[in-house]
N, C-alpha and C positions, 0 to 999 in steps of 0.2 A: 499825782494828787498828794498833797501833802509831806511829809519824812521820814515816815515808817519805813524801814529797811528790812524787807521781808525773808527770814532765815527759814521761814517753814515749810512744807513742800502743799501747803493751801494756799488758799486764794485770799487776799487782806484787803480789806479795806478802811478808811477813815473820815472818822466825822469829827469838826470841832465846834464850838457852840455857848451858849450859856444856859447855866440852870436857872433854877425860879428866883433865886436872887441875884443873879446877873453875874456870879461867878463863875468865870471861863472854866469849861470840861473838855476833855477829850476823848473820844472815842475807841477806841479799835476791836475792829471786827474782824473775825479769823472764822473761814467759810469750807467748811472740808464736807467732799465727797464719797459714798459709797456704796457697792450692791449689798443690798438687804435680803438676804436670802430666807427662805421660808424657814429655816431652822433658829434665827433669832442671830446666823452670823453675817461680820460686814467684811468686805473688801474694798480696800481705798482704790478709788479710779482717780483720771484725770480729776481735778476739782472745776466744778461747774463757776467762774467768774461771776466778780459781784454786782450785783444788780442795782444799780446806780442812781436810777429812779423806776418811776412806775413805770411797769408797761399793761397799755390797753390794746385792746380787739380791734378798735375802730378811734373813732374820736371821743374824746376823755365825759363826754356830755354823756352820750346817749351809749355807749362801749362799757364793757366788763374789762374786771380788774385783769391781766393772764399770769402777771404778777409783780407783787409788790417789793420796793423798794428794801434793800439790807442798811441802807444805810439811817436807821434810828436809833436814840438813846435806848440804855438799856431795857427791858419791860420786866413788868411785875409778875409776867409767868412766861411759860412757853407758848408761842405760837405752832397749831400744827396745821399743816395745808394739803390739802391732796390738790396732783397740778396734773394737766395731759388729757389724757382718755379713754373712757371706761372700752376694752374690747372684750368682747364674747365668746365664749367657744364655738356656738350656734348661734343665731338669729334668735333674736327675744323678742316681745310685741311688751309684755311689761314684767317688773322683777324688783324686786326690793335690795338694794345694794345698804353694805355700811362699812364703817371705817371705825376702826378701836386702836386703843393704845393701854395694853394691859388693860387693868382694872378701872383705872381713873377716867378715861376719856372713851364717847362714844356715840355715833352721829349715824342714823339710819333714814335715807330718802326712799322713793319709789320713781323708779326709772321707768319708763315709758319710750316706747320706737317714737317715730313719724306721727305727728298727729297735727290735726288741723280745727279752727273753728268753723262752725257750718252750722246754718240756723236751727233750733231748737222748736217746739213744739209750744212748751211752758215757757221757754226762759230765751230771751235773744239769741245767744252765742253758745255753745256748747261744744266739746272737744270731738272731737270722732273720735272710730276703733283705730287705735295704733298700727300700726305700718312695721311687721318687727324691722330690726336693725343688728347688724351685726355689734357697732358701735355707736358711742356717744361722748363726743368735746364735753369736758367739766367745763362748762362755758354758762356764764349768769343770761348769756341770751338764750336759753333755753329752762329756764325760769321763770316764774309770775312775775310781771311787771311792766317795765314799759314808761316810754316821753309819749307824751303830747305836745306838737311844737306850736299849735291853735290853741291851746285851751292848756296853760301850767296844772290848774288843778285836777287836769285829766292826768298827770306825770305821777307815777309812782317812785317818791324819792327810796325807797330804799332796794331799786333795782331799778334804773331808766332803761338799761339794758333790755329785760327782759318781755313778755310777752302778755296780751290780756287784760294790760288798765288802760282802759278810756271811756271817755263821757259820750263815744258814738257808737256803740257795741255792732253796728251795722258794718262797721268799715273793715270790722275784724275778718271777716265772712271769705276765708279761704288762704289767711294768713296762718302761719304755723302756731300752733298751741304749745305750750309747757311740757317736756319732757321730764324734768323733774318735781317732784311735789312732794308732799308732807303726807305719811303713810296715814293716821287717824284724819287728816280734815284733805281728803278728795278735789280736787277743781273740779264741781258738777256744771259753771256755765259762767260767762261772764260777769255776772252780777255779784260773785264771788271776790271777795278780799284778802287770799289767805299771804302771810307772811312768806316773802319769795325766799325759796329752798335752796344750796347749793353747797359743794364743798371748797370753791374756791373764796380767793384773795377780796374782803368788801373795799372801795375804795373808800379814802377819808373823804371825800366830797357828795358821799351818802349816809343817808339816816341808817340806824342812828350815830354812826360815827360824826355828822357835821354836827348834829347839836350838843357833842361834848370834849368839845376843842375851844371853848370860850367864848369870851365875850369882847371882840372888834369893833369897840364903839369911841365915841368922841374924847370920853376918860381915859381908855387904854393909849387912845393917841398922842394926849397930852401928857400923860403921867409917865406910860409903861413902855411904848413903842422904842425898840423893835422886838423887846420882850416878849414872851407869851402870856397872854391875860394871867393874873390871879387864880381867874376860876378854872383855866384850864387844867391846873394841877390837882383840882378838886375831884373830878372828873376822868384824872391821865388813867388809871387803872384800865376805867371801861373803855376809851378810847381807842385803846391798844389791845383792849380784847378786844372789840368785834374786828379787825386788823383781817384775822384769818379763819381758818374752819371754826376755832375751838379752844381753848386754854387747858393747862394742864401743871400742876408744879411735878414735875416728873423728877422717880427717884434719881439722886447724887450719888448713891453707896454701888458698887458692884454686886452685894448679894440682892438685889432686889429689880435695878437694871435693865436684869436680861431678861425676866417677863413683862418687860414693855414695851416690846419692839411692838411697829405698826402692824398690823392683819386688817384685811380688806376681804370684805363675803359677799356673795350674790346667792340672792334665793336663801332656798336653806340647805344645799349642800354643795354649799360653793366657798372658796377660798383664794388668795391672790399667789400670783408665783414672783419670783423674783423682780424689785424695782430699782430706783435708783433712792437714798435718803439722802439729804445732805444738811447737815447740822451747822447753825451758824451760833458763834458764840459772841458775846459784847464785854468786852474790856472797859471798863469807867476808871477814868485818871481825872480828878478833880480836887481843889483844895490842896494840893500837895500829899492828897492819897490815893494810892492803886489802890484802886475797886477789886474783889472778885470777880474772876470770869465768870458769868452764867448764861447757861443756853437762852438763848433768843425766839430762834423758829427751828421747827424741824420740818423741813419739808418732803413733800413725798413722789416724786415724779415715775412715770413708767418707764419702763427700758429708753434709753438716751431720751429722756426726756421727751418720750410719745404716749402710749401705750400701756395702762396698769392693766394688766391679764389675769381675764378672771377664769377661775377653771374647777374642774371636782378637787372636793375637801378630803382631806386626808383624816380617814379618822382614827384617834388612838384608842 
């Protein structure tokens, strides 16, 4: 792919392209590996290769992100992502998990076992008692949402993947319910609309990432094509944020650094033990000037990429 002649002992990859005014850039992307250990230190493993396009669950319609593409222009922050799968030390029925990064960044859901819709008293569809589980896939199919392949506007565009949106709440009746949810606003029954929760990858072909990627109409095609609209530039910030978990301009300096390594809690005496980080960073060569490298994503996988372990906190 491309000419990049790789001197580093990471993973490289290359994108070439044009910016908003049609002046050729380039890319390079340098993707380096490591265990994150609970003390805030890394050690380089093998580097995990780069991820060349998306990868989905199932078919790119109705499937979650499992993860997204390295290869994009630079972004206007970090991306952070937690990838793999929550495990337990014991079997949990429900538990409130979160993920921080230092002070700046911090994202708490309410995890939930096995559950299922099952008719309701007051309300058509309602969740049953959870099923504990030992674990749980960061998977958006386990999430509010959901296609309808009868009825589009039964489709919840900002999770097709997931579970609970339909205009036939009868059909739900023994299909699996949401495992993850939003700790203040509960799923108490179908009728409910809440904004589907998760820590993974959003794809760009859902809300709100499709409605801020431009405008694809008969002007862009006469005028712009194969350019990127106008307005997509207007818009590129948020774009690229909703990308992953969460944004973050995370510090550059070493004295401040090393209190933002990732930590991952369950319940409230719970902490994560060793994972895998892998930090990708984007080279811009455009105009006849090298860009600054700036980090891109950091992403955050369980042991070889399965498994983020949750276990007692250590308290100082």
């Amino acid at each position: 792919m491309g000419s990049a002649i790789n001197l580093t002992p990471f993973a490289v990859g290359e994108l070439m392209g044009k910016d908003a005014e049609g002046v050729p850039l380039y890319v390079a992307i340098v993707k380096a590996s490591f265990t994150w250990k609970e003390d805030g230190s890394t050690e380089p493993v093998t580097p995990v290769p780069i991820q060349e396009e998306d990868e989905f669950a199932g078919e790119p319609d109705t499937a979650g992100l499992v993860r997204a593409t390295d290869l994009l222009p630079p972004k206007p922050r970090v991306d952070v992502v937690l990838q793999g799968s929550l495990a337990f030390p014991s079997p949990v029925a429900e538990v409130d998990v979160a993920m921080r990064v230092g002070a700046r960044l911090r994202k708490a859901l309410r995890a939930h076992g096995t559950r299922f819709w099952l008719p309701g008293v007051v309300h058509d569809m309602i969740p049953s008692k959870a099923q504990p589980v030992a674990g749980l896939p960061i998977a958006w199919e386990l999430s509010f949402g959901g296609a309808d392949a009868r009825d589009p506007r039964g489709t919840e565009q900002r999770n097709p993947a997931g579970s609970g949106a339909t205009k036939r709440p009868a059909e739900l009746q023994g299909k699996r319910a949401p495992s993850f949810e939003a700790i203040d606003t509960p799923i108490k029954s179908s009728s409910d609309r809440p904004a589907p929760c998760g820590f993974g990858a959003i794809a760009s072909h859902w809300q709100p990432r499709a409605s801020l990627c431009g405008t694809f109409d008969e002007a862009w095609q006469a005028s712009r094509s194969p350019l990127l609209p106008k307005d997509f530039f207007s818009g590129e910030e948020r774009y690229f944020e909703e990308l992953l978990l969460a944004t973050s301009r995370l510090a550059e300096d070493k004295a401040t650094a090393a209190t933002e390594v990732p930590a991952f809690s369950v319940g409230e005496t719970g902490a994560a033990a060793g994972f895998l980080a892998i930090a990708t960073l984007a080279f811009l060569h455009s105009k006849g000037v090298h860009g600054r490298p700036s980090l891109a994503v950091l992403s955050c996988d369980g042991p070889e990429r399965g498994a983020v372990l949750l276990g007692p906190a250590k308290r100082a």
